[in-house]
Every structure is written in C-alpha cells, then in structure tokens.
C-alpha positions in Angstrom: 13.9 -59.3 27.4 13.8 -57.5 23.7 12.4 -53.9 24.6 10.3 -51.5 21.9 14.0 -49.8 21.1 15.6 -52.9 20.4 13.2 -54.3 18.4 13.3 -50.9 16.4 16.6 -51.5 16.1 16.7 -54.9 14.9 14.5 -53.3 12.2 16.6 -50.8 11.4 19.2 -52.9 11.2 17.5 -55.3 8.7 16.2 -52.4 6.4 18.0 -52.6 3.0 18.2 -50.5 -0.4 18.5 -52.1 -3.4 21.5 -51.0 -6.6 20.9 -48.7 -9.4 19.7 -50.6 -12.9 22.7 -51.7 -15.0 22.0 -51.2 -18.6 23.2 -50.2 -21.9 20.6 -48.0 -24.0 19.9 -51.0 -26.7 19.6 -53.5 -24.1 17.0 -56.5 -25.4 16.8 -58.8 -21.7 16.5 -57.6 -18.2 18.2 -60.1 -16.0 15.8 -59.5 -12.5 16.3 -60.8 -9.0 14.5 -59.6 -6.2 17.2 -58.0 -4.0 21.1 -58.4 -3.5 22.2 -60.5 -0.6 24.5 -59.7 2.5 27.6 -60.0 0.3 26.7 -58.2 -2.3 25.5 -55.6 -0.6 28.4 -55.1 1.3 30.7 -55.3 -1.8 27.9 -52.7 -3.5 27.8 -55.1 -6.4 25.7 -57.6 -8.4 25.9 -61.4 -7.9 29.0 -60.7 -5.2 28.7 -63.8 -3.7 31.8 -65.8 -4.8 29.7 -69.3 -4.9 26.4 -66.8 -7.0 27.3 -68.9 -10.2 25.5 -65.8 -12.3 28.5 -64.7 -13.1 30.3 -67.6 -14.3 27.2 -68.6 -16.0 26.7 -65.3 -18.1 30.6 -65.8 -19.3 30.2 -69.3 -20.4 27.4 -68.2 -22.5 28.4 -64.8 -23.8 31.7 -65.8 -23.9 34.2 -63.7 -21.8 36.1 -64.4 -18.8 33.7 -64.8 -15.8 37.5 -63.6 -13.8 37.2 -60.3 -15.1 37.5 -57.0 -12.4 33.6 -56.1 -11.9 33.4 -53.7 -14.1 35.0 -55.4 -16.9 32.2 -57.9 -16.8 29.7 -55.5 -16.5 30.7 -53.9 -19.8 31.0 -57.2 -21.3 27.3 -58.1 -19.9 26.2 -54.9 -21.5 27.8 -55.4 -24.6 25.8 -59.0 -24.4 22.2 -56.7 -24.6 21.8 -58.1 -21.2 20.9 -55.4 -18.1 20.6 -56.0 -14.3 18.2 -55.1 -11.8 15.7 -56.0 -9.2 12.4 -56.2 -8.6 12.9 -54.4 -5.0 14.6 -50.5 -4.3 13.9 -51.6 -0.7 12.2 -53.6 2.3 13.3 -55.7 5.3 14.9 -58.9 5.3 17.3 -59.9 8.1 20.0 -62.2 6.6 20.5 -62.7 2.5 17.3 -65.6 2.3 14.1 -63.8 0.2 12.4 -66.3 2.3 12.8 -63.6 5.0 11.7 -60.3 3.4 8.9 -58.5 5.0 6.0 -58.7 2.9 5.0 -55.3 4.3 8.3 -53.4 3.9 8.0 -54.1 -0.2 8.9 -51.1 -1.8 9.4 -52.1 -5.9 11.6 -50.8 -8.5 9.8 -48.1 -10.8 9.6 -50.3 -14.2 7.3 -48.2 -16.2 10.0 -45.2 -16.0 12.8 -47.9 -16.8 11.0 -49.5 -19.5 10.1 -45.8 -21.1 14.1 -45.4 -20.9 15.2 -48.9 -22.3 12.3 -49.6 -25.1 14.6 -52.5 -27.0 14.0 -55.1 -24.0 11.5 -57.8 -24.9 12.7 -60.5 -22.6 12.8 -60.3 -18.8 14.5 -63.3 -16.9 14.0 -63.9 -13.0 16.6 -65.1 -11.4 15.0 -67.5 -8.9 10.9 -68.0 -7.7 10.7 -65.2 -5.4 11.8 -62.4 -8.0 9.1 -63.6 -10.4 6.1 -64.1 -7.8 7.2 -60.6 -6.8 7.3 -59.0 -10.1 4.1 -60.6 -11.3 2.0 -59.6 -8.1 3.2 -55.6 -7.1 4.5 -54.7 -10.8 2.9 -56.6 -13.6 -0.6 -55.2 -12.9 0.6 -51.9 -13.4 2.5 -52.0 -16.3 1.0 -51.1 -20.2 3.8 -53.0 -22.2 3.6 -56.3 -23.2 7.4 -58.5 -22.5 8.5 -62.0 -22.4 8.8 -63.5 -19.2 10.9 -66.2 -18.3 11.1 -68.1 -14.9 15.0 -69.3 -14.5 16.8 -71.3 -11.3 18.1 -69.5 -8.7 21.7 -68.7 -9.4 22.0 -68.3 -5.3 23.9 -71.0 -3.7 20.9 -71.2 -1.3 19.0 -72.6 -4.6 21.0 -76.4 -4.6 18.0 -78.1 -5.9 19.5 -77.7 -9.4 22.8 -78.3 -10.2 25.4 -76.2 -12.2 25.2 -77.6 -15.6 21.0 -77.7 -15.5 21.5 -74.0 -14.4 23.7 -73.3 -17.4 21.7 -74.8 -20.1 18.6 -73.2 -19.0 20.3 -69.5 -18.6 22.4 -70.1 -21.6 18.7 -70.5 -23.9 17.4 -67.5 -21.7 19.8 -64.7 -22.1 20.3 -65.0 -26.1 17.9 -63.0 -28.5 18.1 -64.2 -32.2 17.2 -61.7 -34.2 
C-alpha cells in the first residue's frame, strides 16, 4: 500500500528541470521541443538519445558531420542561425513520453526575455505536437512579437508514424532562412 511519503516521493522523483537556451546572438530559427527526455537529461544534453534522429537530421541539411563531439555540433548548429530550447524550464513527467507531463506542474520557458535578447529569429520550429500545443496555449497569448511558426514531426523515436526520409525533407525546408 503507497502511503502520502511515497507518493511525495514518487513526485519528487518525477520532477524535472529543463537546459539553458542554446543560441548564437544572430540566430534567425528557434528549434523548440517541449522538454528533454530521460537520456538526455541524464547526459545534460540536447537530442541525447542515440536513435533522436535531430541530430543526424540538422547535419544532413546544414551539412556537417552529425558524429561530431557535442559541442562541436552545437557550434556548427549555431553557425547554421539555428538555436535550441524548450517550451518547459520545468514540471512532472515520470518517464521520457510528453504524453505523461503533469498538466499542473507546467512551468514555461520565459520567451519574451529570450526573444528581447535574440531579435534576428523569425521562424520557430516545434519539434513534435506536444511542444507546439504547449507553446501556443501557456506562451503565445502572452507574447507582443509576431514569428513564424512551423509544426514539424517528432524527431523522438517514440514519434514512428513518420519515417526518416519524410522527417528529413520536412526539417530540411524548415530550418533554412533564404534571405
């Protein structure tokens, strides 16, 4: 039988805090997912997940080597225009599935402040369903500036309904600006 203390406990256990943003001062697109999963977290890193295809994805398309040491291909990623963040500094989720985040443990990433900091971006690309629907409903209504928004598939491999090369080409048209 679960007593009050371990249920507090379970929900300590499942509290989780999200990474700082990762962007270069001209960035133009802000790459957004909702929180890091198990294995990121625990490597302290974006898209840690070896079968995450983000990674692989933003090489093919920007054109460096997706086997690059972390921070290598974040400073080829920033060189792209292209930061990384998330739409949630905190909340509850047991596990790596947004499916399981605690609606009522939502705490959100402070965009205005980012956005003040990084005026350039004018595209913002979720990565995945539940990192737009989250953006739209606790951060859009409170934001003044007016961005492109772009709904991309999951680059989880939880997200199988599309399939690597469908992934690609829709990512690949996402993260490039033309001037």
């Amino acid at each position: 039988m679960k007593t009050g203390t371990d249920t507090a406990q379970a929900r300590q256990n499942d509290q989780v805090q999200g990474f700082a943003p990762v962007a270069a001062p001209g960035a133009r697109v802000l790459v957004l997912g909702s929180m890091p999963g198990v294995a990121s977290l625990r490597q302290a890193r974006y898209y840690a997940h070896p079968r995450n295809a983000f990674w692989p994805i933003a090489a093919s398309v920007f054109g460096f080597d997706a086997g690059l040491d972390y921070a290598g291909r974040l400073q080829a990623l920033q060189a792209s225009g292209v930061a990384l963040w998330d739409v949630l500094q905190a909340c509850e989720r047991p596990g790596s599935l947004d499916a399981d985040i605690r609606n009522h443990t939502l705490v959100t990433n402070d965009f205005a402040a980012f956005l003040s900091r990084h005026p350039a971006i004018v595209r913002v690309c979720f990565n995945g369903a539940k990192a737009a629907a989250l953006y739209r409903r606790h951060v859009l209504p409170g934001l003044a500036v007016r961005l492109e928004y772009l709904d991309l598939p999951s680059t989880s491999p939880a997200h199988a309904a599309a399939f690597y090369d469908e992934k690609l080409a829709a990512w690949g048209r996402a993260l490039k600006i033309q001037d």
